[in-house]
C-alpha positions as CSV (number, residue, x, y, z in Angstrom):
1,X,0.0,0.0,0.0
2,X,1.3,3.4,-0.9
3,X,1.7,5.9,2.0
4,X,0.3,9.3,2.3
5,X,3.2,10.9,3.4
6,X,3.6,14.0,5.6
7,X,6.8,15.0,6.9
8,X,9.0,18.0,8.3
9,X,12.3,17.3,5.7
10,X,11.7,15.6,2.6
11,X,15.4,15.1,2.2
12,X,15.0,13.4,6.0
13,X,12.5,10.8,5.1
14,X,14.5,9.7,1.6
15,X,17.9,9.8,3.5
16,X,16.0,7.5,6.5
17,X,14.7,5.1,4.1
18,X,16.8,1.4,4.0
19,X,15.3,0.5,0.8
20,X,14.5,2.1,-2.2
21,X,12.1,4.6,-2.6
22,X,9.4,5.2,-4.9
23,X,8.0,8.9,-4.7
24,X,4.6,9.4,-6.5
25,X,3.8,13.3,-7.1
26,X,0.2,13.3,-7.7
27,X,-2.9,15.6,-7.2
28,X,-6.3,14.7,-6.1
29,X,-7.6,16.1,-9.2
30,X,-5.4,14.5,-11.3
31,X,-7.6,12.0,-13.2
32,X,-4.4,9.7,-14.1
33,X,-3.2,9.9,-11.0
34,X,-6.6,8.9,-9.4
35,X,-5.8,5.8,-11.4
36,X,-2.1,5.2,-10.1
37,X,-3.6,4.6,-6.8
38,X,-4.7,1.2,-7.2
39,X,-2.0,0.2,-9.8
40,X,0.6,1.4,-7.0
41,X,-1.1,-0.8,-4.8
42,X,-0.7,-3.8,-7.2
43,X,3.2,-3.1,-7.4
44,X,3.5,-2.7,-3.9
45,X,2.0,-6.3,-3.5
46,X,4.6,-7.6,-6.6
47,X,7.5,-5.9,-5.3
48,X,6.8,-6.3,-1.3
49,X,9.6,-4.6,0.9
50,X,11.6,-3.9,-2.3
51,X,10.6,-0.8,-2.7
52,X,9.4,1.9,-0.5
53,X,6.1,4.0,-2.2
54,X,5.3,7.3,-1.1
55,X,2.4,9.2,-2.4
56,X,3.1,13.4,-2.0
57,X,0.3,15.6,-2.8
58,X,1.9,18.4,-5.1
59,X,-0.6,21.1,-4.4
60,X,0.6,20.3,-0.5
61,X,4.1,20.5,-1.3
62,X,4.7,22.5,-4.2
63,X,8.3,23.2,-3.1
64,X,9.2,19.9,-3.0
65,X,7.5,19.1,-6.8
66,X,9.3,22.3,-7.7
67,X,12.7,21.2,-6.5
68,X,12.3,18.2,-8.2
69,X,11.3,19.3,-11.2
70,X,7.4,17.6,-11.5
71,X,5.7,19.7,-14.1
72,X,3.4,16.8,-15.4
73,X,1.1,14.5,-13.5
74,X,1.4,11.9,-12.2
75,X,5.7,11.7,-11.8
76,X,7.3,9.1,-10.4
77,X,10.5,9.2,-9.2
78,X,12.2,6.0,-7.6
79,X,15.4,7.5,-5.5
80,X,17.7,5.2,-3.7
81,X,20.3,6.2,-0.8
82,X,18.6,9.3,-1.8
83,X,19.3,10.3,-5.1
84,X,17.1,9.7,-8.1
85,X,18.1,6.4,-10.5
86,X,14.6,7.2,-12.7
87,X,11.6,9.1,-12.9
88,X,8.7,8.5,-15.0
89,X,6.1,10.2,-16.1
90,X,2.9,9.8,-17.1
91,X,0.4,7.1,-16.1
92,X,1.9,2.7,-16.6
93,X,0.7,-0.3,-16.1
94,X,1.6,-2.2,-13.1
95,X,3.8,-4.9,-15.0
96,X,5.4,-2.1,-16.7
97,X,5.9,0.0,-14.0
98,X,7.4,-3.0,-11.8
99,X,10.0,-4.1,-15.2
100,X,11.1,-0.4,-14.7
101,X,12.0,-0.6,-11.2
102,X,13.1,-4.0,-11.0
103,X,16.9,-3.2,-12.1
104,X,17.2,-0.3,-10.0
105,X,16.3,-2.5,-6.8
């Protein structure tokens, strides 16, 4: 299951994180990104404690989409020991979204 997140430092959380992270930048009135919700889930259940997913609300956190860069919906970026290996955007498939990640895990 993907996490809401809310946090103090976003550079915190990704440098806390053991495993690698999956950051979804998404709106709630993103349509596509509506529809990532549940294939995340199905990822999540493929990949188990592979991969970390964190959902972050763009219009919550606009400095942290800004410093990243996210000017379409949804982005995903998967970071690991805190710096970004890929980022994707656009809505995938959960079998193609879990081929991406799989060599960066």
């Amino acid at each position: 299951m993907a996490v809401k997140q809310q946090f103090s430092s976003f550079q915190e959380m990704l440098e806390g994180s053991e495993k690698p992270m999956l950051v979804d930048f998404y709106a709630t009135w993103c349509g596509p990104c509506q529809l990532m919700s549940g294939i995340l889930q199905q990822v999540k259940g493929q990949l188990q404690d592979q991969v970390q997913i964190v959902k972050i609300d763009t219009d919550k956190y606009p400095n942290v989409a800004s410093q990243y860069q996210v000017h379409a919906l949804p982005t995903m970026v998967l970071f690991k020991d805190g710096q970004i290996v890929d980022r994707i955007e656009g809505a995938l498939s959960a079998d193609k979204l879990v081929a991406r990640l799989q060599p960066n895990l």
